[in-house]
N, CA, C and O atoms as a Maestro MAE file, in Angstrom:
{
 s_m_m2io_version
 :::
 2.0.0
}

f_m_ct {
 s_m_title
 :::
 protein
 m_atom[300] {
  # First column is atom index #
  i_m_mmod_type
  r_m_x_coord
  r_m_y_coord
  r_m_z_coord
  i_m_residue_number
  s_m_chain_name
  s_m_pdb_residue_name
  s_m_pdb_atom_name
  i_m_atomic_number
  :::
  1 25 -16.836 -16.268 -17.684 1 A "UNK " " N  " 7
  2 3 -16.428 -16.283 -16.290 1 A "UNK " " CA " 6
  3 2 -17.031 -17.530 -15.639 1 A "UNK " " C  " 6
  4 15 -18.247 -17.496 -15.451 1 A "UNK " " O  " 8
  5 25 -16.512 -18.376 -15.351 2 A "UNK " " N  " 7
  6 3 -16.560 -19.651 -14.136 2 A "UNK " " CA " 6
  7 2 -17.603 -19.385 -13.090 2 A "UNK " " C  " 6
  8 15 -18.011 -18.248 -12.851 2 A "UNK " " O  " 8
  9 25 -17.979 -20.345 -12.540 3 A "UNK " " N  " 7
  10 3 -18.815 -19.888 -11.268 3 A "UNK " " CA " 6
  11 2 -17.742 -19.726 -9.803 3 A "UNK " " C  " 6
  12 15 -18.029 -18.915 -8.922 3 A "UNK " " O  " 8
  13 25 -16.598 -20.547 -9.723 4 A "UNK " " N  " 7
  14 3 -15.967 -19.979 -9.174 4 A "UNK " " CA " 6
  15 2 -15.370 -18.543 -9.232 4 A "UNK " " C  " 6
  16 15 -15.275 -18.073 -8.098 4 A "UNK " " O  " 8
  17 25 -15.035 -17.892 -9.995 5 A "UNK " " N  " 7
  18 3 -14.959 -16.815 -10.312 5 A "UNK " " CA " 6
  19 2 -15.561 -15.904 -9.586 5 A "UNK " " C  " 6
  20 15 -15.134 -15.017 -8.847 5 A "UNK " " O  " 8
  21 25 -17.031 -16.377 -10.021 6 A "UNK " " N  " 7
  22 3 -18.230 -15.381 -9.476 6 A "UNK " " CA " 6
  23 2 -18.321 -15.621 -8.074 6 A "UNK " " C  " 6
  24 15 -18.734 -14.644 -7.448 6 A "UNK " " O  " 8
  25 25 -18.029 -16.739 -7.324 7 A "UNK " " N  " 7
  26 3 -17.717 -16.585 -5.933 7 A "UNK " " CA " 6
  27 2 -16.906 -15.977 -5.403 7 A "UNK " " C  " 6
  28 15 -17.127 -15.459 -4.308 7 A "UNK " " O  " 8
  29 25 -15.452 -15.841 -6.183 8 A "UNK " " N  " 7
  30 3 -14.472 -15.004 -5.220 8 A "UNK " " CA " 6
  31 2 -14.990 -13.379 -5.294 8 A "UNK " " C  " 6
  32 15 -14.822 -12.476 -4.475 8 A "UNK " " O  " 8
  33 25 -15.597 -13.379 -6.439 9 A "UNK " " N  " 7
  34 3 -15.700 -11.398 -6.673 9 A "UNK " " CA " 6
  35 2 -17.040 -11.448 -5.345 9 A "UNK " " C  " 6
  36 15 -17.000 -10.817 -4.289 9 A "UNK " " O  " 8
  37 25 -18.360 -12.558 -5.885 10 A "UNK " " N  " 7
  38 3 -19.144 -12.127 -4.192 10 A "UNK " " CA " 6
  39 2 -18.492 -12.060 -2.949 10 A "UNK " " C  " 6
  40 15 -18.927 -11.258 -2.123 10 A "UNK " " O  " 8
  41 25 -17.610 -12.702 -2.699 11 A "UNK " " N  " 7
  42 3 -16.995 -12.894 -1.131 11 A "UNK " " CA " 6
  43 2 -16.020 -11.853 -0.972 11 A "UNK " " C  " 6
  44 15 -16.050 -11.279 0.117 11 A "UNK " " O  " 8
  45 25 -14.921 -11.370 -2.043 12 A "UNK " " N  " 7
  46 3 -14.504 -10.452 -1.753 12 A "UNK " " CA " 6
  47 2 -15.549 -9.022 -1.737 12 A "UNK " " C  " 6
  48 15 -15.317 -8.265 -0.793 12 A "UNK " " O  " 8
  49 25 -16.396 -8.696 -2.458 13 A "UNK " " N  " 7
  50 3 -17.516 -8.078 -2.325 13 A "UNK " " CA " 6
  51 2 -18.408 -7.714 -0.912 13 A "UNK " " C  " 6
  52 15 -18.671 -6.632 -0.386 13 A "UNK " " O  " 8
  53 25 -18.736 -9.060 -0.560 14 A "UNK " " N  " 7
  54 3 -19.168 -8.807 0.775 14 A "UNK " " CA " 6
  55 2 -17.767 -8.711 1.751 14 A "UNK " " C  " 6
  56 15 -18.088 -8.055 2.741 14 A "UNK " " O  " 8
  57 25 -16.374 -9.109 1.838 15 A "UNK " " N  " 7
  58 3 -15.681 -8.747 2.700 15 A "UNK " " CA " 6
  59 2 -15.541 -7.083 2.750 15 A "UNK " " C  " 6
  60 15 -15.379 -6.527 3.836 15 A "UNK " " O  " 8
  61 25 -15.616 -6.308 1.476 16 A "UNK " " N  " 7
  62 3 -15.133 -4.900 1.216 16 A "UNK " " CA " 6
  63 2 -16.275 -4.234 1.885 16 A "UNK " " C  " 6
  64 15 -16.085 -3.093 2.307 16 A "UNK " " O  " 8
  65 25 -17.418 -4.780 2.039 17 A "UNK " " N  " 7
  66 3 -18.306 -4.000 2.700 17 A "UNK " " CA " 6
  67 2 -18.528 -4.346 4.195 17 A "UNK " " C  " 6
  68 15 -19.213 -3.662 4.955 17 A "UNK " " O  " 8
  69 25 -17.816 -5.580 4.560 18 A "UNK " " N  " 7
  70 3 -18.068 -5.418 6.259 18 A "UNK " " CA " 6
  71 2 -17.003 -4.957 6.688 18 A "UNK " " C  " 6
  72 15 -17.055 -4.229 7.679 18 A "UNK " " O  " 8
  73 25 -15.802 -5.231 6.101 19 A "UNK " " N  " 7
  74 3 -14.481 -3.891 6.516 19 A "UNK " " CA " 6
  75 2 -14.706 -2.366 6.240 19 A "UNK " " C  " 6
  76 15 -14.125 -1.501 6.895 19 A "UNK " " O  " 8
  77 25 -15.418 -2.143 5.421 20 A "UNK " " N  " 7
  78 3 -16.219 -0.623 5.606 20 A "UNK " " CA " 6
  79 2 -17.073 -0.415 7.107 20 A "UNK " " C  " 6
  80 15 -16.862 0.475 7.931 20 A "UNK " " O  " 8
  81 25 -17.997 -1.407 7.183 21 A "UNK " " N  " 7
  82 3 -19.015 -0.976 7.942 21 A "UNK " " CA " 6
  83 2 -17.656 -1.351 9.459 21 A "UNK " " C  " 6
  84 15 -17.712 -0.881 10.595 21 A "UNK " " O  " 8
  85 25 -17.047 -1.898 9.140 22 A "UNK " " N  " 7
  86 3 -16.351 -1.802 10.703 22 A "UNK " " CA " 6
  87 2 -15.101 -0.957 10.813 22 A "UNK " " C  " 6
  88 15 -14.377 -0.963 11.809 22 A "UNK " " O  " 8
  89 25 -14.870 -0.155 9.615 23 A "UNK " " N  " 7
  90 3 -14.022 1.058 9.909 23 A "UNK " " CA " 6
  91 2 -14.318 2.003 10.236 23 A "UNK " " C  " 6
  92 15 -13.667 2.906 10.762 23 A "UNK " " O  " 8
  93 25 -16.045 1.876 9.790 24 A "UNK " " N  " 7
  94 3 -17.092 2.961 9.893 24 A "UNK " " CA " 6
  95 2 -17.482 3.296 12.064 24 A "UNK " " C  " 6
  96 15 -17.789 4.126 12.919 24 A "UNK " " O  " 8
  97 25 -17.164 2.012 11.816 25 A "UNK " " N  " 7
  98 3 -17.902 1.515 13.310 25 A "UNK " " CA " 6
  99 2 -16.948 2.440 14.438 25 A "UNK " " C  " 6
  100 15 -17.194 3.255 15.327 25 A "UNK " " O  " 8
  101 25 -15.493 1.689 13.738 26 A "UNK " " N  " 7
  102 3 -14.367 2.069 14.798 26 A "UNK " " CA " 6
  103 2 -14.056 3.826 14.697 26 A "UNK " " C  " 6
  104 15 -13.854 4.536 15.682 26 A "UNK " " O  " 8
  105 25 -14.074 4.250 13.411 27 A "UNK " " N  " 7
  106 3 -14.200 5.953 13.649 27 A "UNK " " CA " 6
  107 2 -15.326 6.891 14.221 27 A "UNK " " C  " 6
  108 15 -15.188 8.029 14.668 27 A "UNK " " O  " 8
  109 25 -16.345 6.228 14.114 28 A "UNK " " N  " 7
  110 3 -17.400 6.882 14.619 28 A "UNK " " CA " 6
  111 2 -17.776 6.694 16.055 28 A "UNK " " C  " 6
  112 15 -18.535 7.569 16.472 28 A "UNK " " O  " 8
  113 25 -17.435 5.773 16.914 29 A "UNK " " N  " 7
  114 3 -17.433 5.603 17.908 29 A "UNK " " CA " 6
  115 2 -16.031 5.523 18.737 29 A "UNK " " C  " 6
  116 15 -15.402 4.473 18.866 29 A "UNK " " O  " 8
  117 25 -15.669 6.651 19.225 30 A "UNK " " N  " 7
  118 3 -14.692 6.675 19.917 30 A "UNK " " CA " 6
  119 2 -14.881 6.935 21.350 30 A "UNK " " C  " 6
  120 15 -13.804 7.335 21.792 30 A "UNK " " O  " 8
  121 25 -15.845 6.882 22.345 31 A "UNK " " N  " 7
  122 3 -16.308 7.135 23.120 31 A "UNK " " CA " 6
  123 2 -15.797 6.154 24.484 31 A "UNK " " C  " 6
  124 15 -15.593 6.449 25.662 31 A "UNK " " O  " 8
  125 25 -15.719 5.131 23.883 32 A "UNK " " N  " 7
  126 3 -15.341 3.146 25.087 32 A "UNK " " CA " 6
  127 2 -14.090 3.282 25.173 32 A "UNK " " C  " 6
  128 15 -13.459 4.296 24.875 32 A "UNK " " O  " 8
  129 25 -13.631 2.197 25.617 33 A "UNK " " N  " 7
  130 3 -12.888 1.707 25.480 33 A "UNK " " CA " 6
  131 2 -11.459 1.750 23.944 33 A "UNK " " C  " 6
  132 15 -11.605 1.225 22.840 33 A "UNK " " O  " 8
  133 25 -10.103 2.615 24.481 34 A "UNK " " N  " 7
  134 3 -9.269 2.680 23.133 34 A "UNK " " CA " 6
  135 2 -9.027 1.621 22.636 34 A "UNK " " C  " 6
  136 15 -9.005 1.649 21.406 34 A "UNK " " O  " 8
  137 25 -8.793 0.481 23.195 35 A "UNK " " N  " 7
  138 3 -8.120 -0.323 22.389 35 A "UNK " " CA " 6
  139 2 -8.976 -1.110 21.531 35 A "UNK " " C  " 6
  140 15 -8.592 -1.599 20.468 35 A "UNK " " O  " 8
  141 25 -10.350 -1.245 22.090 36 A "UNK " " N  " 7
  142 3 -11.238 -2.403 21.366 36 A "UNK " " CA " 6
  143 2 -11.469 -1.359 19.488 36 A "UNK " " C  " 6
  144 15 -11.630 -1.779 18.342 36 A "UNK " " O  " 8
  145 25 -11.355 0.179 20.125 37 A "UNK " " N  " 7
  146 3 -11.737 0.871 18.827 37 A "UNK " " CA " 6
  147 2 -10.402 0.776 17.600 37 A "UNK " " C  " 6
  148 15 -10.454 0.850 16.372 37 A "UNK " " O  " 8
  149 25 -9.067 0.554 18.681 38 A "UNK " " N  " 7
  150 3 -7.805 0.549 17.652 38 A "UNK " " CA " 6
  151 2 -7.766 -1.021 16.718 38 A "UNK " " C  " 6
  152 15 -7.372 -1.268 15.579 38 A "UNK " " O  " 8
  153 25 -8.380 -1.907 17.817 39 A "UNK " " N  " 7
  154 3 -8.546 -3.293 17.414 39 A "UNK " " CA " 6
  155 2 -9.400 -3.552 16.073 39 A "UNK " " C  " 6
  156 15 -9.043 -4.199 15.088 39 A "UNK " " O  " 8
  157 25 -11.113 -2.609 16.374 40 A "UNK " " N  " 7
  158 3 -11.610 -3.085 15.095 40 A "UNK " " CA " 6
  159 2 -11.395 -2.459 13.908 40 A "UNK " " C  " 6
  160 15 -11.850 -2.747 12.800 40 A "UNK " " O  " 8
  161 25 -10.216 -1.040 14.429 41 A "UNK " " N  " 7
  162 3 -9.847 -0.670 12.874 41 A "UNK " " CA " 6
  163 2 -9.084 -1.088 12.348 41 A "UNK " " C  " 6
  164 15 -9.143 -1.136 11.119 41 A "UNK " " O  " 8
  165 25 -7.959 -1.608 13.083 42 A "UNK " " N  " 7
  166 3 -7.032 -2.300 12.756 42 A "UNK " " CA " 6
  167 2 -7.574 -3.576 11.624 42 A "UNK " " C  " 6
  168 15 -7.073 -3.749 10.513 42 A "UNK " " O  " 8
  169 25 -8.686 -4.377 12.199 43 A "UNK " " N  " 7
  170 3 -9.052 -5.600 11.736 43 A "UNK " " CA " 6
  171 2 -10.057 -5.066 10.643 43 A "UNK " " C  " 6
  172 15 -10.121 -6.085 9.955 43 A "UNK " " O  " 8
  173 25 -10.773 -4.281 10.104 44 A "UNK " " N  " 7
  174 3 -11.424 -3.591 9.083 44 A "UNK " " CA " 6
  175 2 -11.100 -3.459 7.923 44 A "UNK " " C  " 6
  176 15 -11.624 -3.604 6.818 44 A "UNK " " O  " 8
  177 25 -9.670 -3.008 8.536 45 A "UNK " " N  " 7
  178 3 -8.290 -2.383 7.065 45 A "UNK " " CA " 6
  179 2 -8.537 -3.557 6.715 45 A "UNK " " C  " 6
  180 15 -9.181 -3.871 5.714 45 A "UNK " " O  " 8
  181 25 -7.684 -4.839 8.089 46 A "UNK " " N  " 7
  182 3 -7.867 -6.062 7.282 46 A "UNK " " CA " 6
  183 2 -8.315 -6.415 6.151 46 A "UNK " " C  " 6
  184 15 -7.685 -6.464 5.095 46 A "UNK " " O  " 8
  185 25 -10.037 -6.816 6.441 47 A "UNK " " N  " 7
  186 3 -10.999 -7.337 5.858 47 A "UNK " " CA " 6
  187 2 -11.041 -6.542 4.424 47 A "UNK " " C  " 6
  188 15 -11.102 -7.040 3.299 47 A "UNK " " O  " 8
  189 25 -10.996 -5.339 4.747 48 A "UNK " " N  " 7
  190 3 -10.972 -4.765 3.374 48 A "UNK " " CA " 6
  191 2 -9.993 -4.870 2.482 48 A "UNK " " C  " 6
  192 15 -10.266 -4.841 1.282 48 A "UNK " " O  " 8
  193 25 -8.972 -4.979 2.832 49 A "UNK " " N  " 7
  194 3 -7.728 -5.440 1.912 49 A "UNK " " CA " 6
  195 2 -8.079 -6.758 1.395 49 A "UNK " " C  " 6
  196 15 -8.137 -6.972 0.184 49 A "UNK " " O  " 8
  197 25 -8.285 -7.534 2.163 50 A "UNK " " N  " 7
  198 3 -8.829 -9.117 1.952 50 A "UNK " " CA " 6
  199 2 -9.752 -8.987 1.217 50 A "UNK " " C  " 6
  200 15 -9.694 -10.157 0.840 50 A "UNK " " O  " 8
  201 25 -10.429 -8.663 0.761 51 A "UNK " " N  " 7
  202 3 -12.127 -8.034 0.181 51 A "UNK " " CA " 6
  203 2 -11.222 -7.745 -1.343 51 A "UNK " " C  " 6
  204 15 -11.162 -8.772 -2.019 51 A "UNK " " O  " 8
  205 25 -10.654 -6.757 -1.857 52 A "UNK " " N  " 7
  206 3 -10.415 -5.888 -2.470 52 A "UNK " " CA " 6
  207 2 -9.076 -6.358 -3.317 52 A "UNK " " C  " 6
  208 15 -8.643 -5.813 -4.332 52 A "UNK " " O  " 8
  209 25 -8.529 -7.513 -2.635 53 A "UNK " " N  " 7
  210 3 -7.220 -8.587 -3.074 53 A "UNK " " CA " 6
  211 2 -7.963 -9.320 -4.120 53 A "UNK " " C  " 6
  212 15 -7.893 -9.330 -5.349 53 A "UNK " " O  " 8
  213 25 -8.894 -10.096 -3.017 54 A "UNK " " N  " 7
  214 3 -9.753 -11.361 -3.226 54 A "UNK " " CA " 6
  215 2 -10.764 -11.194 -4.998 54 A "UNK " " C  " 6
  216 15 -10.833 -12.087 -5.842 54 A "UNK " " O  " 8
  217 25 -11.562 -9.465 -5.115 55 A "UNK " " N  " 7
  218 3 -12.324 -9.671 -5.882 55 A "UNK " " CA " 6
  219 2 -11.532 -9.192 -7.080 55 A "UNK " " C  " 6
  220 15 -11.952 -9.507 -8.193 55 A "UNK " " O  " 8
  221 25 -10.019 -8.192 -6.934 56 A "UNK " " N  " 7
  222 3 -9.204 -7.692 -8.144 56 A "UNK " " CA " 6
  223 2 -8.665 -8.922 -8.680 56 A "UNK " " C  " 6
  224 15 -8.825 -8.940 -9.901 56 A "UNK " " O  " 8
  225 25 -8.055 -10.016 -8.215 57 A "UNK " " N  " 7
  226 3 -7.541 -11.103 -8.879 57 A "UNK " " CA " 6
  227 2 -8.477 -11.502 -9.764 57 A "UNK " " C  " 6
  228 15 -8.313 -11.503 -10.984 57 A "UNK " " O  " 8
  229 25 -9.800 -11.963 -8.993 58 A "UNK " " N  " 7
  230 3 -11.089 -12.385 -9.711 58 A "UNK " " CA " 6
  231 2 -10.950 -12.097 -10.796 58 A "UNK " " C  " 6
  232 15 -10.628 -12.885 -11.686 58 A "UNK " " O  " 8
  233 25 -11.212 -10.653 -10.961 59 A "UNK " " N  " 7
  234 3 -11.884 -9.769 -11.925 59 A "UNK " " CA " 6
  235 2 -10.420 -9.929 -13.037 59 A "UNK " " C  " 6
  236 15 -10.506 -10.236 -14.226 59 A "UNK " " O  " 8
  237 25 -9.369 -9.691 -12.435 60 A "UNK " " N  " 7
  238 3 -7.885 -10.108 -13.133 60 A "UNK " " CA " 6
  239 2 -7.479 -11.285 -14.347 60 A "UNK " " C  " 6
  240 15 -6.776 -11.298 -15.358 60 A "UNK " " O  " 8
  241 25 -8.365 -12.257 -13.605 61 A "UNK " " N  " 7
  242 3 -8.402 -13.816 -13.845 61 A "UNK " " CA " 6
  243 2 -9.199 -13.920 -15.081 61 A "UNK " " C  " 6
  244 15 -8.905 -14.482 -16.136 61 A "UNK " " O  " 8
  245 25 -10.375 -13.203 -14.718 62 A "UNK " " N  " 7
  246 3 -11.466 -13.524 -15.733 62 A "UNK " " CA " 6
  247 2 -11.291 -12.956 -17.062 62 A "UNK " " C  " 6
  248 15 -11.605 -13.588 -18.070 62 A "UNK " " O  " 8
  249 25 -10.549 -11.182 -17.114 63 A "UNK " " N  " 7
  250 3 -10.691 -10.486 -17.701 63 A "UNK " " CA " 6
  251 2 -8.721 -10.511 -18.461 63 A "UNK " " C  " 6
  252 15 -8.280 -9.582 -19.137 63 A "UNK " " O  " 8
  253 25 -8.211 -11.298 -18.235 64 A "UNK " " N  " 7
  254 3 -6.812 -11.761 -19.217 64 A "UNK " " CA " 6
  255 2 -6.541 -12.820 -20.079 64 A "UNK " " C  " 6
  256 15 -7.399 -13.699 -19.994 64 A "UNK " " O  " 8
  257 25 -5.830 -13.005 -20.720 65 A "UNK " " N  " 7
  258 3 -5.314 -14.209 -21.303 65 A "UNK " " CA " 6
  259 2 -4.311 -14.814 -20.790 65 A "UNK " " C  " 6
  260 15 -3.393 -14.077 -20.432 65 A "UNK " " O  " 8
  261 25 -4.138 -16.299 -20.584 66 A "UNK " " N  " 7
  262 3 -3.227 -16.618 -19.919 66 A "UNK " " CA " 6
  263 2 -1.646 -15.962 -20.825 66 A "UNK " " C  " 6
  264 15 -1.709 -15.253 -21.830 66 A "UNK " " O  " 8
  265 25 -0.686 -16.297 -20.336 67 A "UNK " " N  " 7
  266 3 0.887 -16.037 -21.290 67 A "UNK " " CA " 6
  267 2 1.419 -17.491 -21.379 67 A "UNK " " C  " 6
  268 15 1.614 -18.382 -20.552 67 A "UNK " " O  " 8
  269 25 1.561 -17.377 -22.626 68 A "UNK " " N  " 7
  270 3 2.510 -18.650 -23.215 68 A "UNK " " CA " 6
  271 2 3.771 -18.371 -23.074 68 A "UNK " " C  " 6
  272 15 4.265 -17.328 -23.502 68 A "UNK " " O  " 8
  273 25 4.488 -19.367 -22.396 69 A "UNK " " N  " 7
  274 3 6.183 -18.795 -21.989 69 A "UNK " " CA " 6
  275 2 6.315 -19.823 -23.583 69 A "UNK " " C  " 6
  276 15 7.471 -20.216 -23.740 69 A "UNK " " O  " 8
  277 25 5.349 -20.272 -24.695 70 A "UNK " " N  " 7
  278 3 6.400 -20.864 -25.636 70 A "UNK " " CA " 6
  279 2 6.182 -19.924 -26.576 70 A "UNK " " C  " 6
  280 15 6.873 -20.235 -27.546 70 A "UNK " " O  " 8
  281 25 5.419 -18.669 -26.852 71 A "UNK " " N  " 7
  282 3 5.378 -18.011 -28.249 71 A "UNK " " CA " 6
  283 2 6.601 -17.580 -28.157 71 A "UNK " " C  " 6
  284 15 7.217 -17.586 -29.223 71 A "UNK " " O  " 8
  285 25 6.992 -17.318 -27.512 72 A "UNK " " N  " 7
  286 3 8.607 -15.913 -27.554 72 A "UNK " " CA " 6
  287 2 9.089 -16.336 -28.254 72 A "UNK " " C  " 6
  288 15 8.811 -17.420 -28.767 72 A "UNK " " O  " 8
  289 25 10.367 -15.321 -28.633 73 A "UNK " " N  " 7
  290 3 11.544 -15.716 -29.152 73 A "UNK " " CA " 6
  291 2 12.807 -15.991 -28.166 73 A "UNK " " C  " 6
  292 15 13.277 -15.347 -27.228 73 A "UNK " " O  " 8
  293 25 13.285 -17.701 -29.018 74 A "UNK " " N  " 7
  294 3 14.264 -17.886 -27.371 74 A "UNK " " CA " 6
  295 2 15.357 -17.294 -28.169 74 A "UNK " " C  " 6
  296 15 15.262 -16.595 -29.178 74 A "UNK " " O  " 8
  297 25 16.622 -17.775 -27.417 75 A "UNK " " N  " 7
  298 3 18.040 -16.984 -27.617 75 A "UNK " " CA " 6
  299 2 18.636 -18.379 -28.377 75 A "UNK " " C  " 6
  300 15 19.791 -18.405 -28.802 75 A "UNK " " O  " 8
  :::
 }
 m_bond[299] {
  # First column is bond index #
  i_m_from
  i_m_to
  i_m_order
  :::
  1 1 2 1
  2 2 3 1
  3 3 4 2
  4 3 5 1
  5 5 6 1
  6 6 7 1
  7 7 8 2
  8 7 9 1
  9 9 10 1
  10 10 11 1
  11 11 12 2
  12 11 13 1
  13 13 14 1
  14 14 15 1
  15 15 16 2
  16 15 17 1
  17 17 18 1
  18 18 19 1
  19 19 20 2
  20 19 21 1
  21 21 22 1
  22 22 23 1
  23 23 24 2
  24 23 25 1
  25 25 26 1
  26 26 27 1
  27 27 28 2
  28 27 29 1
  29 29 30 1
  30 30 31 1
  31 31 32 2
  32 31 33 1
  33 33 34 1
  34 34 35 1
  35 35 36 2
  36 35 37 1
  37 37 38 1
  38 38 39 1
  39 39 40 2
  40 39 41 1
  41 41 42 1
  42 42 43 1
  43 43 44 2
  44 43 45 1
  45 45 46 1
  46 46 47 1
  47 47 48 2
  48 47 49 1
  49 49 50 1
  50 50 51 1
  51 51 52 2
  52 51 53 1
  53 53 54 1
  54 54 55 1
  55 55 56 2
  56 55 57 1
  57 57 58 1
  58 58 59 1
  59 59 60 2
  60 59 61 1
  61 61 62 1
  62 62 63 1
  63 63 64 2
  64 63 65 1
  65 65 66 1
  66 66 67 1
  67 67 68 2
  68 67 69 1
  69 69 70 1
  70 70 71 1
  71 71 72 2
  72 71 73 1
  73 73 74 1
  74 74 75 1
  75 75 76 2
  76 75 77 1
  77 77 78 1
  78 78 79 1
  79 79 80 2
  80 79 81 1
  81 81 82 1
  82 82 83 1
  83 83 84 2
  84 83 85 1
  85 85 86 1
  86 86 87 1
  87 87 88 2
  88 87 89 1
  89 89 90 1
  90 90 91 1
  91 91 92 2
  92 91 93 1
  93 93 94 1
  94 94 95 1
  95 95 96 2
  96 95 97 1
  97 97 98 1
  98 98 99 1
  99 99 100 2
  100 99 101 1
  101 101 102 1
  102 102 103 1
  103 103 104 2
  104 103 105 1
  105 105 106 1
  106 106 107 1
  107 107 108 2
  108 107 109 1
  109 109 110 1
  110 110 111 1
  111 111 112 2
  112 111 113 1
  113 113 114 1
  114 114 115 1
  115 115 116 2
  116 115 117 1
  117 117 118 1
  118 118 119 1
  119 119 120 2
  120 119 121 1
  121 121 122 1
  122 122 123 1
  123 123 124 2
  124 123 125 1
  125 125 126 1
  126 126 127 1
  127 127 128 2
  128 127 129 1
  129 129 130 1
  130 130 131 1
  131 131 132 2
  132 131 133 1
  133 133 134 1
  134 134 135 1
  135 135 136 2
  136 135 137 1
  137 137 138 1
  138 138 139 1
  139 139 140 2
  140 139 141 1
  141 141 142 1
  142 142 143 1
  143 143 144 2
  144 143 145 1
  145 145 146 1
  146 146 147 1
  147 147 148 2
  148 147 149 1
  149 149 150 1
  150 150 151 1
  151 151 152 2
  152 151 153 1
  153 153 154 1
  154 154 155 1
  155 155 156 2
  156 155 157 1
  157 157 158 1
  158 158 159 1
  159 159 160 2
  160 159 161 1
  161 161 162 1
  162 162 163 1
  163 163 164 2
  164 163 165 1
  165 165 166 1
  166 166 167 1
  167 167 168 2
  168 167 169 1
  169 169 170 1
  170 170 171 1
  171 171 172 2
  172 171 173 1
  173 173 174 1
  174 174 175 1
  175 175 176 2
  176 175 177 1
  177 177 178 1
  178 178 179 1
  179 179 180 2
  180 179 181 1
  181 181 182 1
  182 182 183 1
  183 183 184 2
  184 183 185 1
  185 185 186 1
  186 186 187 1
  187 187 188 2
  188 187 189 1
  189 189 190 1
  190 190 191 1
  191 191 192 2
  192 191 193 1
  193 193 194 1
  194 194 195 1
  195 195 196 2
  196 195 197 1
  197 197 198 1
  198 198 199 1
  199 199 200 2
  200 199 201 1
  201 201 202 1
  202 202 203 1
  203 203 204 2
  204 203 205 1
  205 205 206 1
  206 206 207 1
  207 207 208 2
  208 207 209 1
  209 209 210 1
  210 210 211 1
  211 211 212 2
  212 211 213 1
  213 213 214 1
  214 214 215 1
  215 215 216 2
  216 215 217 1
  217 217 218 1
  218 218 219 1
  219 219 220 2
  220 219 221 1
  221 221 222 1
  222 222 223 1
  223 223 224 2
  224 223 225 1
  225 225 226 1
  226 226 227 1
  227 227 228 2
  228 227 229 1
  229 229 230 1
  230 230 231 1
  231 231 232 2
  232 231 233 1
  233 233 234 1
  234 234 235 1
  235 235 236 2
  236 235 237 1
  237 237 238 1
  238 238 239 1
  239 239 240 2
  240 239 241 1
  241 241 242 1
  242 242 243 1
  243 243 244 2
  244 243 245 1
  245 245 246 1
  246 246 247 1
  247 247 248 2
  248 247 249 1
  249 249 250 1
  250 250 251 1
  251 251 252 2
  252 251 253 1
  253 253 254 1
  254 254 255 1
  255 255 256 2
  256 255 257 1
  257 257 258 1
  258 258 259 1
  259 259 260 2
  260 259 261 1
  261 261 262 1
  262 262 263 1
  263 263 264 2
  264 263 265 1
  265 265 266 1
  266 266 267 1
  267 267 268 2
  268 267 269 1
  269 269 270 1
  270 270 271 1
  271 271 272 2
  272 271 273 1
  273 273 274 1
  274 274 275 1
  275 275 276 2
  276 275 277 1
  277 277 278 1
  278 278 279 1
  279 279 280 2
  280 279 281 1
  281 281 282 1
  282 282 283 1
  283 283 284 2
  284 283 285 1
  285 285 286 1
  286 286 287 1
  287 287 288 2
  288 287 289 1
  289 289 290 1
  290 290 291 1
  291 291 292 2
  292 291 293 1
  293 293 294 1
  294 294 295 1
  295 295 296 2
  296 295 297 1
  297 297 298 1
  298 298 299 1
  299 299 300 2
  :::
 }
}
């Protein structure tokens, strides 16, 4: 595995955990203001999707072989 590699799985890593801690944020506090709470869940999902994209490719990347479009059999 590359050291780039190992950067995207940390960064998606730390994105999956601050979109936790701010989904965490926005369900547990429903008390303020609705929209700022619809806002940071909204933006949480985000991050966590972004998080969870970011470190599966990684891990995708590292852990395949590329495909040769020349082994096949052509027609």
């Amino acid at each position: 595995m590359s050291g780039a590699n190992i950067l995207f799985i940390v960064v998606g890593g730390i994105a999956i955990l601050i979109g936790l801690v701010m989904l965490a944020t926005s369900l547990r506090n429903r008390d303020g203001d609705q929209r700022k709470h619809t806002a940071l869940l909204m933006v949480g999902m985000m991050v966590l999707a972004f998080g969870l994209i970011l470190a599966g490719f990684a891990i995708a990347y590292a852990t395949t072989d590329p495909y040769d479009f020349n082994e096949g059999t052509g027609q």
